[in-house]
Structure formats: structure tokens, C-alpha cells
C-alpha positions, 0 to 999 in steps of 0.5 A, a space after each residue: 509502553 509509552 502511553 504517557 508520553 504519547 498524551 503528551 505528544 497529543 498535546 504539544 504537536 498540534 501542528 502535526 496532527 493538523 498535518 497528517 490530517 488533511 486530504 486524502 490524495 496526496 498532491 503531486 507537487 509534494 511527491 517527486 516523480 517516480 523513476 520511469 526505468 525498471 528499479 532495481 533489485 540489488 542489495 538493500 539500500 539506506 539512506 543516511 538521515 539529515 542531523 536538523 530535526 527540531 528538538 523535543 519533538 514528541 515523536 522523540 521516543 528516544 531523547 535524542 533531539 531529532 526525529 527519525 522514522 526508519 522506514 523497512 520495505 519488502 521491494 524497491 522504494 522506487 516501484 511507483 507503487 505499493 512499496 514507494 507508496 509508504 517511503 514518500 508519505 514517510 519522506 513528506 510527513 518528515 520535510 513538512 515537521 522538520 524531522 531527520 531524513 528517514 533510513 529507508 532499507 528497501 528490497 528486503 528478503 524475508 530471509 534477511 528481515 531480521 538482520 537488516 530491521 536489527 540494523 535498522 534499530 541501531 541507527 537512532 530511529 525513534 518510529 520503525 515502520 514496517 511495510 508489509 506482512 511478508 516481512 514481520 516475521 522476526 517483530 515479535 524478537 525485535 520488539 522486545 530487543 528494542 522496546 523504545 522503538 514505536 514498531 508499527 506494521 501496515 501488516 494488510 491481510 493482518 499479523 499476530 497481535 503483539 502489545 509492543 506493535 501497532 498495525 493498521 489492516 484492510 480486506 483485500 476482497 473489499 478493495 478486490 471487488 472495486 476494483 473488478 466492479 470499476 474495470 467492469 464499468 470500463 469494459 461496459 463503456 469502451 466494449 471487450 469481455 476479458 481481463 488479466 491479472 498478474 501477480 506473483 505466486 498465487 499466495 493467499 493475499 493474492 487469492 484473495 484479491 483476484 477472486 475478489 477482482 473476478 466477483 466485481 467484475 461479473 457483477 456488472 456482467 457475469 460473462 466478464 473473465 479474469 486469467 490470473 498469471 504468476 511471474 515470481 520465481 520465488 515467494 514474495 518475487 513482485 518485482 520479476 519485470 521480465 518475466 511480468 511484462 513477457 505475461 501481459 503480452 502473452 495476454 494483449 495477443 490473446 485479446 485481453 482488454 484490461 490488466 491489473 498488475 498487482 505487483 511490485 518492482 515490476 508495476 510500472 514497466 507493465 502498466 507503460 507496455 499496457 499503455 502502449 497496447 491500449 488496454 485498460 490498467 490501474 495501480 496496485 496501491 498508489 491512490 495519486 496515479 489519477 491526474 495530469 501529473 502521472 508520465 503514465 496513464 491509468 484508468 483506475 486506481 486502486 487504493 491501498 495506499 500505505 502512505 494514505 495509511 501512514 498519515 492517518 494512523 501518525 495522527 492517531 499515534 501522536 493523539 494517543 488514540 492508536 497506541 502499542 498493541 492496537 489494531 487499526 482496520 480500513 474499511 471501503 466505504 467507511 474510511 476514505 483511503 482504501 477502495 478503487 476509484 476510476 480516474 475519469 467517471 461519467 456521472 453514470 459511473 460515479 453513481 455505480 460507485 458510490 452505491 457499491 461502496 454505500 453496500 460495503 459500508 452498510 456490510 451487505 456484501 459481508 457474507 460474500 467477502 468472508 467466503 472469499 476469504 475462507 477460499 483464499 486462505 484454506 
């Protein structure tokens, strides 16, 4: 454990915890613009870090002089969404503390998650960051091989507690909920009654969120529908855009109004073809898609960012306040990360939203949420 020294960072790093501390959107003009072609799913990939980080940072778990987040994502670190979403937070925290490039491996298989987060390890990263459950599997060996790595999950749905890790979590059916309650709004506003959502492979999580989805959505009409289509191949297969994009315009000729693309690698090839229908789409994750600054549109954004968690939680690591072995929960309505938020409200719109978070908040729609999650995860 590194309790003392983490005091210590409390003290001698107010600079970034000012840092990580400020708006909740990320501005565009610190974020580069995603790739507009199809990323890839090659090989893992790794960027080498720069050798100019400040010495005695009190991120310097390891003594070495320099700063290193080592940055493991389960998809490509170009997918415009929820596992891009970490690796630029991660990027911007270090440029702006002059800390070395992260090592980002991407495009990591649960099958090789122990090898490649091994290798990881060995290259002088001081913070590893994991960026989803799917992959956190080998973590409990790992942390005990390299103790003097800060091992942190953004583990969602949750992952066994371990004392050598800290993770931060949310509740898919809060976050599914807004997101059904905000596409009803549109559908309420711009006319149509039904919605698809893509995923893919009806694994719990996702269960979670599209009952989730269908319950928001028909509380605003309870003739409102939802058709959940899977296009993985395999487990864990969020980046299969063939196949993603051949289900949305399966979906756009049966008349569907409105996709949520709950993907990957394949997230940004389908919202671009849902633009090009005209139907109503959003993020799964991003929460900067709303502006000007986006090549794509969205109507919603549905946030889960990993990045918006990466920067509260670094504060809460450098004020001693989350530490190894800690658990720290996103709450709709309490924090100001997770939940969906449309991009262009009317004043009517924004008012349903914010009541519907002031419920979720208040634990008014607990009892729902947890039978949610009892038909998901059965």
C-alpha cells in the first residue's frame, strides 16, 4: 500500500488537483478529433512514452523521475467513444502536468489481458489503468506480481474487491433510463414510436442498460418500442462494424426512428449512417459529443464517460481520499459525470430532465432499478 505517500501527493500537487478538478465536459479544443474511417482491430498497439516528465511528481510511484500512466482498453483508442474516451482523458491529464506520454495498448482480448497488461507493467508506468471489466480478470495476479503499480479499474457494472485496486463504478439502469427518457422526449417532439438498439451479445451489462433503455422510453409513452439486435461474433465483439451497420439499416427500413449504438469500434460508422437516414442517435459514453466541434451529429449524449471518471477519481488518488482498495460509485443525479443529456433541449425538455434526475437522486426509482438488475444479471 502506498497510503503515506499519497498524503504526500496531497500536499505537493495542488496544481493537479486543480486541474483534475474542473468542468465536467471536456473542451474540444484540448481533445483532437476523432478518426472519421472505421478504426481497426489489428494487433494491440503501443505508444512509446516521452522522456520529459518533471521529477518528483507525487504521481511517481516508482522513484523514477517521470510519470507514466500505462492506459489497458479492451477495443481500439480511436472508437469516438467509451474506450477512446479514457485514453484522451489520460493523454490530456499528462500534457497538462508535464507528465510522460501514456503507453496505450488497445484492442486487448480477455484471452490475452494477462500477457499484454504483464507487459504493460514492465515498461516504468507508475498508474495502470484498466478500462473495463471485460478485461480484469487476470488483476488480482497481476497486482500482487507488481505491488508498486497504482492499479486502477473503471470496472462499470463492478469487479471483486481487491485492497491492491482501486475502481470507480456506475448503474447501467440509471444511465439506461435517461437515455430511453431523453430518445422518448425527441420521439415526442419530432413524431415516430420505435427505437433500436445495437449491441453485442446480450451479455448482462448490456441487459441492463437496454431494459433500462425500454423502461425510460415508455415512461414518457408506454407505446414507445425498443428491438435489441446483437452483432458480435464473439463475446466482447463491440467493434464488429460490418455487421453493426448491415443492423441499422435492417432497422431504418423497417421504420425505426431512433438507434442507440451501445458499441465500440463500430460506434462511429453507425451513428454517421443514422445521420445519413436522419433517425435520432447519441453516444455510448462520450459526454463531448454535443457542439459544433463534433464531424458527426448526435441528439443525445449518453454519459459514462471513462475519461470524466479518470479525472475525478486522479483527484481523489492524489488527495488520499480514494485510495487502493476503495470503491468509488457514480451516481445520476448526485455526481455530475454519468446520465444522458440531450444536446439541443427546449426549455420543456430540460425541465423533464432535470425532474427525472431529482428522482434518481432522491432513490425514488431504486426498487425499479434493482429489479432491472435482478433481470439482467439472473
Amino acid at each position: 500500500m502506498r497510503t503515506s505517500k499519497l498524503l504526500v501527493a496531497a500536499i505537493a500537487a495542488l496544481g493537479l488537483v486543480a486541474a483534475s478538478c474542473g468542468d465536467d465536459d471536456k473542451t474540444a479544443d484540448t481533445t483532437a478529433a476523432p478518426a472519421t474511417d472505421a478504426p481497426t482491430t489489428d494487433a494491440p498497439t503501443t505508444d512509446a512514452p516521452s522522456t520529459d516528465a518533471p521529477a518528483d511528481s507525487p504521481l511517481d510511484f516508482n522513484g523514477d523521475g517521470q510519470v507514466v500512466f500505462g492506459i489497458a482498453a479492451a477495443g481500439p483508442a480511436d472508437d469516438g467513444a467509451y474506450y477512446q474516451a479514457v485514453v484522451d482523458s489520460a493523454k490530456e491529464l499528462s500534457a497538462e502536468n508535464g507528465f510522460a506520454d501514456p503507453i496505450v495498448v488497445d484492442n486487448i482480448q480477455a484471452a490475452d489481458a494477462a500477457t499484454l497488461m504483464g507487459d504493460l507493467a514492465q515498461q516504468g508506468v507508475d498508474v495502470i489503468i484498466v478500462g473495463a471489466s471485460e478485461i480484469a480478470e487476470p488483476l488480482p495476479a497481476l497486482i500482487e506480481e507488481y505491488p508498486d503499480i497504482y492499479w486502477y479499474c473503471n470496472c462499470g457494472a463492478g469487479f471483486p474487491e481487491n485492497p491492491g485496486l482501486a475502481q470507480s463504478t456506475d448503474n447501467g439502469a440509471e444511465i439506461g433510463y435517461t437515455a430511453g427518457y431523453a430518445t422518448g422526449l425527441l420521439l415526442q417532439a419530432n413524431g415516430g414510436d420505435s427505437t433500436t438498439f445495437i449491441g453485442c451479445c446480450d451479455l448482462g451489462f448490456e441487459k441492463q442498460s437496454y431494459i433500462a433503455f425500454e423502461a425510460g422510453l415508455q415512461a414518457v409513452d408506454a407505446a414507445y418500442t425498443m428491438t435489441y439486435v446483437q452483432t458480435g461474433d464473439f463475446p466482447y465483439d463491440f467493434d464488429n462494424t460490418a455487421n453493426a451497420t448491415a443492423a441499422l439499416q435492417t432497422a431504418v427500413d423497417e421504420g425505426s426512428d431512433a438507434v442507440y449504438p451501445y458499441l465500440g469500434g463500430a460506434h462511429r460508422p453507425v451513428v454517421q449512417a443514422a445521420n445519413e437516414a436522419g433517425i435520432i442517435t447519441m453516444s455510448a459514453g462520450s459526454s463531448t459529443v454535443c457542439g459544433d466541434a463534433e464531424e458527426l451529429h448526435y441528439d443525445i449524449a449518453v454519459r459514462f464517460d471513462g475519461g470524466d471518471y479518470l479525472r475525478a477519481v486522479m483527484a481523489e488518488i492524489i488527495d488520499g481520499t480514494l485510495k487502493e482498495g476503495d470503491i468509488k460509485v457514480f451516481k445520476v443525479g448526485v455526481d455530475p459525470e454519468p446520465g444522458a443529456v440531450l444536446c439541443d433541449p427546449t426549455a420543456d425538455q430540460q425541465t423533464a430532465m432535470d425532474a427525472l434526475y431529482e428522482q434518481i437522486a432522491a432513490g425514488e426509482l431504486d426498487a425499479l432499478f434493482g429489479e432491472i438488475a435482478g433481470r439482467a444479471f439472473s
